[in-house]
C-alpha angles and dihedrals in degrees: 000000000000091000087047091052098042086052088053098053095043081058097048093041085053096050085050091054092044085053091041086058097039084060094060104033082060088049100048085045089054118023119195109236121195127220115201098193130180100238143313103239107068096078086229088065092051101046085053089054087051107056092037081062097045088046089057093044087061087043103048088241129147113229129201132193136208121185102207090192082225090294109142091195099055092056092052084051090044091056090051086055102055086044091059084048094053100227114177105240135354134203110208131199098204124213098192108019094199106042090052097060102083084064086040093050085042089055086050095057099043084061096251107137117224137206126203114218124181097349124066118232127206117256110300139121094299110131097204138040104196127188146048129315090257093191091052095051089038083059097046093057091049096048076043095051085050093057100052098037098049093241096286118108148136099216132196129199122216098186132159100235087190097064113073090211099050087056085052091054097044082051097055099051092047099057088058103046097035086065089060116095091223111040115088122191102222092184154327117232120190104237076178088214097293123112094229098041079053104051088035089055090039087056100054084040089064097035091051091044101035082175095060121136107177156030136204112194119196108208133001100279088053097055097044091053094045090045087049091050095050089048091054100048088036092230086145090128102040105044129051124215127219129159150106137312120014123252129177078261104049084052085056110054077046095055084052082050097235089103093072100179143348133198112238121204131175118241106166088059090047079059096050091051105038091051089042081049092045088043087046095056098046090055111033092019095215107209102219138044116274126204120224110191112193109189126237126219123203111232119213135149096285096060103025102102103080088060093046091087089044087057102036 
């Protein structure tokens, strides 16, 4: 009877192991891979999403997303708590880059490998910086800006001064129109990365400058909300419109020709790399940061019509 007993057990304490292996061996073939995003509801946001899904998906990878509702400390709470999970790998969107670093250097340390994807984050363990150079292309819009407008100009800024990438960007345009004699910066307003915030902001920048001729808008929020308040106080063919990140809207003020050029990214293609970057380090754990540069296009009049069927 004892004999009897101890086989049984032996066999269930093998079925266990083999269990036990199985389990692994189904983790290590499809590691979970967390995303720490900014918010849903910019479409920017979304179309990274979806091609980081859609990355994973090719991959055999497991993603997870967090929507942080532009909320810095939530993401630094989120990264905690995929650290106390254990996932494999994250990709993070930083708010504050560098509030967020204590949880990505905790990450670091806990052996979980991050990649960086749209804003830059000081020196630390992550493996990937992801994204665009911002200042350049700050820079670009604004040379481009010049150009159309003839170099005369009273420009407002409808920025997002929470958001570490938007200053850049900001940045990045001033220092190219300030050096021109006839451009004057009337005023920066905080849309604080929130369409409403932004058109509300847009609106008392035009109220406050009735002679003002242009925008620059930093991120898509910004510019929907700077397109929607030149639409409600009808101010089409007196100000011009430049900023980031294309909307249905923003094709449509540049169909009526006051939306004069927008930066494009891809950030479908930011998601894919950053997750491949994220997969590549939990299985090879490259040992410094790399750089993935995905290149930005300015969208006017003469080169619009392939997005038009992506923002229907």
């Amino acid at each position: 009877m004892v004999r009897r007993r101890s086989l049984v057990a032996l066999s269930l304490l093998g079925a266990v192991s083999a269990l036990a292996v199985s389990s692994l061996q189904a983790r290590a073939d499809e590691p979970t891979i967390a995303l720490v995003q900014i918010n849903q509801q910019a479409l920017f946001f979304t179309q990274m999403n979806e091609g980081a899904e859609k990355k994973a998906q090719e991959l055999g990878a497991k993603l997870v997303i967090f929507n942080a509702n532009n909320d810095p400390a939530a993401q630094n709470n989120a990264i905690e708590t995929y650290i106390a999970d254990k996932v494999d790998g994250m990709v993070v969107v930083a708010i504050d880059t560098n509030g967020i670093m204590p949880a990505v250097e905790a990450a670091g340390a806990a052996g979980i490998p991050v990649a960086a994807v749209d804003a830059i984050l000081p020196a630390g363990p992550q493996i990937a910086q992801v994204g665009v150079d911002n200042e350049a292309a700050g820079r670009d819009i604004g040379e481009h800006f010049l150009k159309v407008s003839g170099g005369n100009a009273k420009v407002g800024i409808v920025g997002a001064l929470n958001s570490t990438i938007q200053n850049v960007r900001q940045k990045g345009f001033e220092d190219v129109v300030k050096a021109a004699p006839g451009v004057t910066i009337v005023g920066v307003v905080d849309g604080r990365n929130v369409q409403d915030n932004a058109m509300s902001a847009a609106e008392s920048l035009m109220t406050a400058n009735p002679d003002l001729t242009a925008i620059y808008a930093t991120g898509e929020p910004a510019l929907l909300g700077a397109v929607a308040a030149v639409e409600s106080q009808g101010r089409q063919d007196s100000v011009k419109i430049v900023g980031w990140d294309l909307t249905a809207s923003a094709i449509k003020g540049i169909d009526e020709g006051y939306v004069i050029g927008v930066v494009q990214q891809d950030p479908a293609g930011m998601g894919a790399a950053a997750v491949q970057a994220a997969f590549d380090a939990i299985k090879s754990k490259p040992a410094s940061t790399e750089t993935v540069a995905v290149p930005i296009t300015i969208v006017t009049k003469d080169n619009v019509e392939p997005y038009r069927a992506v923002f229907k």
